[in-house]
C-alpha positions in Angstrom: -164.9 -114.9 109.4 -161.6 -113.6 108.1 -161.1 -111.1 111.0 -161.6 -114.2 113.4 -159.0 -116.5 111.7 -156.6 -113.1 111.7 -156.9 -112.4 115.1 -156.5 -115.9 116.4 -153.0 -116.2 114.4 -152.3 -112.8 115.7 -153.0 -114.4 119.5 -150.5 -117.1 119.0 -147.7 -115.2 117.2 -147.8 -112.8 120.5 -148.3 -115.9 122.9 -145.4 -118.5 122.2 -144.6 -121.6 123.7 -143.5 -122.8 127.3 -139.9 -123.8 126.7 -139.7 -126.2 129.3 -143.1 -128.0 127.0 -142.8 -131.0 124.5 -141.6 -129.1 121.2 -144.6 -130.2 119.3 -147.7 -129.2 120.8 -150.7 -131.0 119.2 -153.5 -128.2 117.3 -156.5 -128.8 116.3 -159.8 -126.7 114.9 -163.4 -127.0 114.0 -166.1 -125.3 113.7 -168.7 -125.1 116.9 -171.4 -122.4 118.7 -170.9 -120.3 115.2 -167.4 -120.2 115.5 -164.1 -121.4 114.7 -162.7 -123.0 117.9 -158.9 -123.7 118.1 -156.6 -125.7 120.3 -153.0 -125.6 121.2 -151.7 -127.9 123.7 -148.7 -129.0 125.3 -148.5 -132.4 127.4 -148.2 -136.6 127.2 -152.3 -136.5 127.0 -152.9 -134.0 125.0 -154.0 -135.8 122.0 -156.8 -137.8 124.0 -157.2 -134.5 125.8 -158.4 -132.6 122.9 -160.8 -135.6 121.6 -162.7 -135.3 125.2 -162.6 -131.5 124.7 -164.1 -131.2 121.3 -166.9 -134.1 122.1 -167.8 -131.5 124.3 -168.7 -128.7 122.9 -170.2 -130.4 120.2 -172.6 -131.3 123.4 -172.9 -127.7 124.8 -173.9 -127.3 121.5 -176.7 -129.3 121.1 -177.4 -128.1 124.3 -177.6 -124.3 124.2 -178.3 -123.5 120.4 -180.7 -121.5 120.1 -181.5 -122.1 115.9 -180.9 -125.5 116.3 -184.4 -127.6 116.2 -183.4 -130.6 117.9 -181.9 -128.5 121.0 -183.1 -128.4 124.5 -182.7 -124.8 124.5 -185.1 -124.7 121.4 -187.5 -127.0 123.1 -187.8 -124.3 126.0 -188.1 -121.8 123.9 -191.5 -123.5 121.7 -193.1 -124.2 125.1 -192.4 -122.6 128.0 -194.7 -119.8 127.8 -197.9 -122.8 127.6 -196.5 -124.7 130.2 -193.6 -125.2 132.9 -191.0 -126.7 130.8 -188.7 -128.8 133.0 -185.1 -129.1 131.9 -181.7 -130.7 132.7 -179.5 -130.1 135.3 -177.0 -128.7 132.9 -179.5 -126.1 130.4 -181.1 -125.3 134.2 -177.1 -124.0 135.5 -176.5 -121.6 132.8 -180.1 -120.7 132.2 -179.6 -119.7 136.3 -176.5 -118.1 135.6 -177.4 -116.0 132.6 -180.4 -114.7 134.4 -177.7 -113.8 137.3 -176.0 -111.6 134.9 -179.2 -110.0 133.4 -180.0 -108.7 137.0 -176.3 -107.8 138.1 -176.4 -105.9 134.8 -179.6 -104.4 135.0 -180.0 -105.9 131.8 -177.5 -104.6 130.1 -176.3 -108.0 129.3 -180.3 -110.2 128.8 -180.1 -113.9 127.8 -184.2 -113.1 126.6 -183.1 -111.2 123.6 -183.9 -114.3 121.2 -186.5 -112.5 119.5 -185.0 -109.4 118.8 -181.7 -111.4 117.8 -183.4 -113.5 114.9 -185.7 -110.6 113.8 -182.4 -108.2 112.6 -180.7 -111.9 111.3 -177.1 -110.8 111.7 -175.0 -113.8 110.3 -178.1 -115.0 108.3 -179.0 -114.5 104.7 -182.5 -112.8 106.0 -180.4 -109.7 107.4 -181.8 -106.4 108.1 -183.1 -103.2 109.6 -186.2 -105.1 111.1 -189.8 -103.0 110.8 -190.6 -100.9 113.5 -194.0 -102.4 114.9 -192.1 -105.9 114.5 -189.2 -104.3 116.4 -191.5 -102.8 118.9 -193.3 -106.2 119.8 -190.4 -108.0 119.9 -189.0 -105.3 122.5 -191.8 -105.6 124.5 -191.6 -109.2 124.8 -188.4 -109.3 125.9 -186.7 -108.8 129.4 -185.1 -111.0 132.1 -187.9 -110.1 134.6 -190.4 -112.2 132.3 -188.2 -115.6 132.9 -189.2 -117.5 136.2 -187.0 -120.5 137.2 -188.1 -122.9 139.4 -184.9 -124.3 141.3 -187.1 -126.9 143.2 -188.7 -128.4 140.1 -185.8 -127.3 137.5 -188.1 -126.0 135.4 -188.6 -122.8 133.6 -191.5 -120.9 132.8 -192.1 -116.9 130.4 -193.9 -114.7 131.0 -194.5 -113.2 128.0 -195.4 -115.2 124.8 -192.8 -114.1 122.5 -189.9 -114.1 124.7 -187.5 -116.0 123.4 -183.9 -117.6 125.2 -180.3 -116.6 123.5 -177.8 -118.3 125.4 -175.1 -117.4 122.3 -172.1 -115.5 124.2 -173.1 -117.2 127.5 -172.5 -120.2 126.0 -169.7 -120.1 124.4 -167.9 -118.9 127.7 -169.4 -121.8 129.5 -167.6 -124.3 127.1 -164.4 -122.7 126.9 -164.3 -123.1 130.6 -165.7 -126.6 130.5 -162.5 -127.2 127.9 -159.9 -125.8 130.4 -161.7 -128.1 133.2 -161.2 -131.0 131.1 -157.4 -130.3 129.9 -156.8 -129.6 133.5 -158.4 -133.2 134.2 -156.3 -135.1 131.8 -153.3 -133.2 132.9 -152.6 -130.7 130.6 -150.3 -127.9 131.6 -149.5 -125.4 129.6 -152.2 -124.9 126.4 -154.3 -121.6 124.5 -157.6 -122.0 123.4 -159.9 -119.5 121.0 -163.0 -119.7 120.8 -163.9 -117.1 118.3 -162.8 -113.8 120.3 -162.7 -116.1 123.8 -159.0 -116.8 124.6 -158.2 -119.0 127.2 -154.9 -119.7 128.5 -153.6 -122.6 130.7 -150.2 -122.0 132.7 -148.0 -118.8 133.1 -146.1 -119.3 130.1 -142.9 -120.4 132.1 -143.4 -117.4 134.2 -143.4 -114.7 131.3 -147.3 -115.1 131.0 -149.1 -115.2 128.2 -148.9 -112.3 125.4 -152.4 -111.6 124.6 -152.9 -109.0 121.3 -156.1 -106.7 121.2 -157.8 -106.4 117.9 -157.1 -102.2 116.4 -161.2 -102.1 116.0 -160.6 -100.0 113.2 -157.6 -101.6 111.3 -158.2 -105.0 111.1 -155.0 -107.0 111.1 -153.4 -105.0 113.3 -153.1 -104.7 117.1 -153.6 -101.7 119.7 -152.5 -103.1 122.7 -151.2 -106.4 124.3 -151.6 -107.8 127.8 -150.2 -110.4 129.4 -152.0 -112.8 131.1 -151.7 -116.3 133.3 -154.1 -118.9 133.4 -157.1 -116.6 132.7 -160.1 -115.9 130.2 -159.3 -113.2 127.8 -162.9 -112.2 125.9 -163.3 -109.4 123.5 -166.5 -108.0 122.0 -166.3 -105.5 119.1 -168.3 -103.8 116.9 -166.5 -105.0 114.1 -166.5 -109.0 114.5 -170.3 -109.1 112.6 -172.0 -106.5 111.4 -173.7 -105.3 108.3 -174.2 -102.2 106.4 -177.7 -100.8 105.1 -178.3 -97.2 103.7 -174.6 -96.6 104.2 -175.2 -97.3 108.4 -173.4 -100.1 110.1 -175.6 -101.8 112.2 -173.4 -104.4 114.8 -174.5 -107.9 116.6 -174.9 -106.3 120.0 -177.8 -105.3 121.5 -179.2 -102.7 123.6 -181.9 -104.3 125.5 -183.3 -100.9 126.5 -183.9 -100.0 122.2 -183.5 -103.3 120.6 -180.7 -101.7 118.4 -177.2 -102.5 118.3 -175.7 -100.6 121.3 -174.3 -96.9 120.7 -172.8 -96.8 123.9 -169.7 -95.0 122.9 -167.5 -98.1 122.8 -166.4 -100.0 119.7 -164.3 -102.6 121.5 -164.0 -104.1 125.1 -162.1 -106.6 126.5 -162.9 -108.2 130.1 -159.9 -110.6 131.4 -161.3 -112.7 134.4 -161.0 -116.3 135.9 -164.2 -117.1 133.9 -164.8 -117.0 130.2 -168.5 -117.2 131.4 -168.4 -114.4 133.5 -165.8 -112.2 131.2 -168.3 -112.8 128.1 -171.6 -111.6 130.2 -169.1 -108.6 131.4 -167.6 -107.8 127.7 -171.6 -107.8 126.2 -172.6 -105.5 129.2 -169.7 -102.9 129.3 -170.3 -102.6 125.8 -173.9 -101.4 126.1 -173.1 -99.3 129.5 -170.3 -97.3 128.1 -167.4 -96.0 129.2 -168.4 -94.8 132.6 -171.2 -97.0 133.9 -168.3 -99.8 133.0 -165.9 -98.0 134.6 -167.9 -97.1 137.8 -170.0 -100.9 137.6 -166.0 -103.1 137.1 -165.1 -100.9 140.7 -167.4 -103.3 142.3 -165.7 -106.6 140.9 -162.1 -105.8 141.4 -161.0 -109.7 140.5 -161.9 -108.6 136.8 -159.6 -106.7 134.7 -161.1 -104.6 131.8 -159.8 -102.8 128.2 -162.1 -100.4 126.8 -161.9 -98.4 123.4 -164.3 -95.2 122.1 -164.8 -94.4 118.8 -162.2 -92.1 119.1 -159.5 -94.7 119.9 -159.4 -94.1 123.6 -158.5 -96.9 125.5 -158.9 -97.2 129.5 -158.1 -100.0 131.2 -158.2 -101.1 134.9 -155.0 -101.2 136.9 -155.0 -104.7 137.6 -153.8 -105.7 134.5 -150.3 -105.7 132.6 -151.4 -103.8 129.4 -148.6 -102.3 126.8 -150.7 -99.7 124.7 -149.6 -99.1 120.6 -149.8 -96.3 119.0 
């Protein structure tokens, strides 16, 4: 928790404020999709702005959570290897949308890694290596191909009986866009959002842009490169942000769908900057696992994205489409 509260000061410190804005922007925080989630916004509305916003994602929470028993995600997830489940209009969108992703990825980025997510229990007090025949049955049971949606009926059917929905990153992505639609609604020009590692900015900064600092994935506190960005999604995914260690081995939050490990792709760190912080969190979970060249060679194909990569030997590539300043 400590490096997301760091790196979110770190993102405003770099960021600043629209001069031409009221000089006290309202802020507020709170804790939602098992993160902090922070807001700094400039405008008339923006007090009844933010109350809208954070009511919410308190709803895409209760929504999408996947641990949370009173959820509609969790409902799918009990029955809809029995029976058809039918679902809302909403859980059916990003349910359609994650499994969109788990194709384009070839499943380097898979929304029906639930099992495997709660049998390692990274961020739980039940954390660690999982048993291999567990691990191996949960592995099996997982894997987009095994989810059928039926668009007609809005309803949503496995496969396989353990498979299990983990809409976590997707999620999250889909509400910080949902709370840039809303500020945009009510008026709202110039405002930053972070949700946990998902920055989202609202304006072009009075035409300087937005000064966005990358987390140094190996000295914590400190920054390895800035970009600056206008009215886009900025979402990071590191090896760093949760994690535990066992026999001396750091073992990280994201998965390799193909091993049901934490990916050792190579990469320690990527950013993915896009008009989407749904589509930039799918992207930043599946260039992780791909590595350095697959995401290279796979972002060629989606030129409206920019990317930031970094090995484990402090490499960093990044697209050309971006304005990046790299420190050393």
């Amino acid at each position: 928790m400590k490096v997301k509260i760091l790196f979110l000061s770190l993102v405003f410190l770099l960021s600043g404020c629209n001069k031409s804005s009221p000089p006290e922007p309202v802020s507020r925080t709170d804790f939602a999709l098992g993160t902090f989630v922070s807001a700094r916004v400039h405008g008339e509305n923006a007090e009844s702005a933010l109350d809208e916003v954070f009511a919410r994602l308190f709803e895409i929470e209760q929504l999408a959570s996947a641990k949370n028993p009173d959820s509609e995600l969790f409902y799918v997830n009990q029955n809809a290897y029995e029976r058809e489940v039918t679902v809302s209009e909403e859980l059916f969108y990003l349910l359609e949308t994650g499994l969109f992703y788990s194709s384009l990825t070839d499943g380097a980025f898979d929304i029906t890694l639930g099992s495997i997510v709660e049998l390692w229990g990274i961020g739980t007090e039940n954390v660690a290596v999982p048993d291999a025949e567990e691990l191996a049955e949960a592995l099996e049971n997982s894997g987009f191909r095994y989810l059928v949606l039926n668009e007609n009926e809005l309803s949503v059917r496995f496969w396989k009986e353990g498979l299990r929905i983990d809409l976590g990153a997707l999620a999250k992505g889909y509400a910080a866009d949902e709370m840039k639609r809303i500020l945009l609604e009510n008026g709202v020009t110039n405002a930053i959002l972070d949700l946990g590692g998902d920055i989202i900015t609202i304006s072009d900064n009075d035409g300087k842009g937005w000064r966005i600092g990358i987390a140094d994935p190996r000295n914590l506190g400190e920054i390895c490169a800035i970009v600056r960005v206008s009215d886009k999604a900025v979402v990071t995914s590191g090896d760093y942000e949760r994690f535990f260690v066992q026999d001396g081995v750091d073992y990280h939050h994201i998965f390799d769908s193909a091993t049901g490990f934490p990916a050792d792709s190579g990469i320690i760190s990527v950013t993915v900057i896009a008009e989407s912080a749904m589509l930039a969190d799918a992207l930043s979970t599946a260039f992780f696992v791909m590595g350095v060249e697959r995401a290279i060679e796979f972002a060629r194909t989606m030129p409206e994205i920019g990317y930031i990569l970094i090995d484990r030997d402090m490499n960093i590539y990044n697209s050309e489409n971006i304005e990046i300043e790299i420190i050393r």
